[in-house]
N, C-alpha and C positions, 0 to 999 in steps of 0.2 A: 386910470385906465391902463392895462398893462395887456401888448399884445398878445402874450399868452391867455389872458381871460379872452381875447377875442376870441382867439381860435378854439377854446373850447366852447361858445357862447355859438360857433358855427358850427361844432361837432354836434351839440347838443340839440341845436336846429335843425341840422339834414335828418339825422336819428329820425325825431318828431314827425317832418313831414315825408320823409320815406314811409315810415308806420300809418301815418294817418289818411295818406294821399298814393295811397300803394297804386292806385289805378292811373298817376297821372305819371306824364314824361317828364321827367326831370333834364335839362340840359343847360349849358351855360348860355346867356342872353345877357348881351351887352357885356361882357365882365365879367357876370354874376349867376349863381345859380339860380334859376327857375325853375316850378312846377307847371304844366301846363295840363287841363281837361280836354280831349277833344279839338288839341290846336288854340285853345283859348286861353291866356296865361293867367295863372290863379294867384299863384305866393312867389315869393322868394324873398332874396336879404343879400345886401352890401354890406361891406365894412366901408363906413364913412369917420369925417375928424370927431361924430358924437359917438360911435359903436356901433353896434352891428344893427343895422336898421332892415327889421322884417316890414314886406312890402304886400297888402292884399288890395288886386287890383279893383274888388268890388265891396272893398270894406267898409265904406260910407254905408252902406248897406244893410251890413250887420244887425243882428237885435244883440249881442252882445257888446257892453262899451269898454272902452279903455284904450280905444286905438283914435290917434291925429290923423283932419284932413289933409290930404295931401294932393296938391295938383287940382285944376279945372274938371277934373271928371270926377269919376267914382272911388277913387283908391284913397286908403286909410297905413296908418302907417304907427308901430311902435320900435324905441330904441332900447338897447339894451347894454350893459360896460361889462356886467361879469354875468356866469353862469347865474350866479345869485337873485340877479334880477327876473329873472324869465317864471314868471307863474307858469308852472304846466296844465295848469286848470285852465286859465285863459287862453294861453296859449292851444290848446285842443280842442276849445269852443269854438276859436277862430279858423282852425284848420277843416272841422266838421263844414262851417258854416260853409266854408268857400268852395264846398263841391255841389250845394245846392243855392245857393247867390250867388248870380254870374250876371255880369254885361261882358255882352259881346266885345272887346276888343279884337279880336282878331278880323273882323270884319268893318274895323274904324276906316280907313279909308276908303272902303265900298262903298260905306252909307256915309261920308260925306263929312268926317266928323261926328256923327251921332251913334251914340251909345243905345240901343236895345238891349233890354232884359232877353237873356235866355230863361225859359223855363227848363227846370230840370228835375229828375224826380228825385225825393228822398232815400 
């Protein structure tokens, strides 16, 4: 894994979800870039000691597979070491999916810890 594959593995990622997720706010969260819907954080990705780890907080979710659970709640998670590895097919399934599969985290501590689906429309 060679840092320069990272940072193209992170160019090739913003690209993606800039295009796919044009309607959401992108900003840095914790560290890291996130997209967010309406206040509600959908995607984003670290560079971790495996590679650049894309993060969907309602990926459990998904009807498309290929992504690990990740954490007590709802989020799903794939890694990646060079641009090589990134299927753009999968990878735009999951970006599609994440603007109409959503739990509510941003209203995690209102409800107490519990996770509510947002409906959203297609």
């Amino acid at each position: 894994m060679q840092k320069g594959d990272l940072k193209k593995v992170c160019a090739l990622l913003k690209k993606e979800f800039d295009t796919t997720l044009k309607k959401a706010e992108s900003k840095i969260w914790h560290g890291s870039p996130v997209w967010f819907l309406d206040g509600n954080p959908v995607a984003g990705y670290s560079i971790q000691k495996r590679g650049v780890v894309v993060l969907f907080w309602s990926g459990q979710s998904f009807t498309h597979k290929g992504l690990e659970k990740e954490g007590s709640f709802k989020a799903a998670q794939i890694a990646y070491t060079s641009p090589a590895d990134v299927k753009l097919t999968d990878l735009r399934k999951w970006l599609r999916e994440c603007k109409t599969i959503q739990w509510d985290y941003k209203n995690i501590v209102k409800n107490r810890g519990k996770l509510h689906k947002i409906i959203t429309k297609k």
